[in-house]
C-alpha positions in Angstrom: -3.0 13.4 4.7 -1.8 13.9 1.1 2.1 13.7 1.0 5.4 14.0 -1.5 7.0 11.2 0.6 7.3 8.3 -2.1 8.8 5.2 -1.1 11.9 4.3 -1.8 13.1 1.4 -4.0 14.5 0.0 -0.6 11.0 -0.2 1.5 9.4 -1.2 -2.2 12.1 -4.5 -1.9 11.3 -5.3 1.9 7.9 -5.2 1.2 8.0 -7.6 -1.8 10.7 -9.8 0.0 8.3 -10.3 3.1 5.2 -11.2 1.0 6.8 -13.4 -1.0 8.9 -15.1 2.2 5.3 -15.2 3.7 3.9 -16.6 0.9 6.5 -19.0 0.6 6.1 -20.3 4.3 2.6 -20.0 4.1 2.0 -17.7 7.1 -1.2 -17.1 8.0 -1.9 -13.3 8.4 -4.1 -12.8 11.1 -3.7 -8.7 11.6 -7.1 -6.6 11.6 -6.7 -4.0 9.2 -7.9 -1.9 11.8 -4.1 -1.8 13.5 -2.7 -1.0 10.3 -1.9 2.3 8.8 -3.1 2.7 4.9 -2.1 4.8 2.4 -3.8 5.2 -1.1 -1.5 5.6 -4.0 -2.4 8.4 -6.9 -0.5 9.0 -10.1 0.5 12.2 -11.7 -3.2 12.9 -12.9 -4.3 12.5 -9.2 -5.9 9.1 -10.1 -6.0 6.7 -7.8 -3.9 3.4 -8.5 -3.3 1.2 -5.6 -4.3 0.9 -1.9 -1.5 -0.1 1.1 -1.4 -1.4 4.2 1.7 -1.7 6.8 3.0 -1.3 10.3 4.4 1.9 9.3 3.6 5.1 6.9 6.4 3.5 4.4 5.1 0.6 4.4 1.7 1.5 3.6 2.6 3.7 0.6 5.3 0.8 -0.6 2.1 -1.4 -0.4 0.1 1.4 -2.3 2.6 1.6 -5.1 2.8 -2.5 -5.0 -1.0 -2.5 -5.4 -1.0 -0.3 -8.1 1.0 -2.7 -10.2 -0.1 -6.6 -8.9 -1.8 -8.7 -9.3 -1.6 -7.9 -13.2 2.5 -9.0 -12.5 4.9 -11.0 -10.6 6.2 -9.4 -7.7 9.5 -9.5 -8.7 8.8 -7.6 -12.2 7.2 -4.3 -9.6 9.3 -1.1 -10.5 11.2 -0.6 -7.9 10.8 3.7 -8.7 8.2 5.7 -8.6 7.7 8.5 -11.1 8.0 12.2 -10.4 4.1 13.3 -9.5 3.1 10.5 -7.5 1.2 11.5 -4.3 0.6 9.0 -1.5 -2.7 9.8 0.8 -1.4 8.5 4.3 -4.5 7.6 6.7 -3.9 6.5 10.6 -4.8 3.1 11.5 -9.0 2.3 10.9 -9.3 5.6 9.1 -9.3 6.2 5.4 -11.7 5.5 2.3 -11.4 1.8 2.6 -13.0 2.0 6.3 -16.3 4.1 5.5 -19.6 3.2 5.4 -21.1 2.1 2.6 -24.4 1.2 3.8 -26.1 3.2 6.5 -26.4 0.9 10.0 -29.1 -1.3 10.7 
């Protein structure tokens, strides 16, 4: 589902506080991607820049928009706001382009 719902600079900053906390403690992250909601991130051209993954529709897309700009910068240096035109596809958990086939089954 395409949507005008961009995420705000607050769910950008608790998304890029967790990793980094997670980082920091060295968590291991042991979550299928198939119980997590996605969300593919496309700029004002309808490119696509960045793919997400959360607990939640806003944290997908704040993961999207995250994507879009790391790992080519810190985490910290991530614009916190997201330009007028962004669209963020939203996909239900173990849907979306990320979870089709590639290769047909054996």
């Amino acid at each position: 589902m395409n949507t005008h719902i961009i995420p705000t600079p607050h769910e950008i900053d608790a998304v890029i506080f967790d990793r980094i906390a997670a980082e920091a403690a060295r968590v291991p992250d042991d979550t299928s991607l198939d119980e997590l909601g996605s969300s593919a991130a496309l700029d004002s051209a309808g490119e696509f820049r960045g793919y997400g993954f959360g607990h939640t529709p806003a944290e997908a897309r704040a993961g999207a928009w995250i994507t879009a700009w790391w790992p080519e910068c810190d985490l910290r240096v991530v614009p916190r706001v997201v330009p007028e035109g962004w669209t963020f596809d939203i996909y239900s958990p173990g849907e979306g382009p990320v979870f089709r086939r590639t290769t047909p089954r054996a």
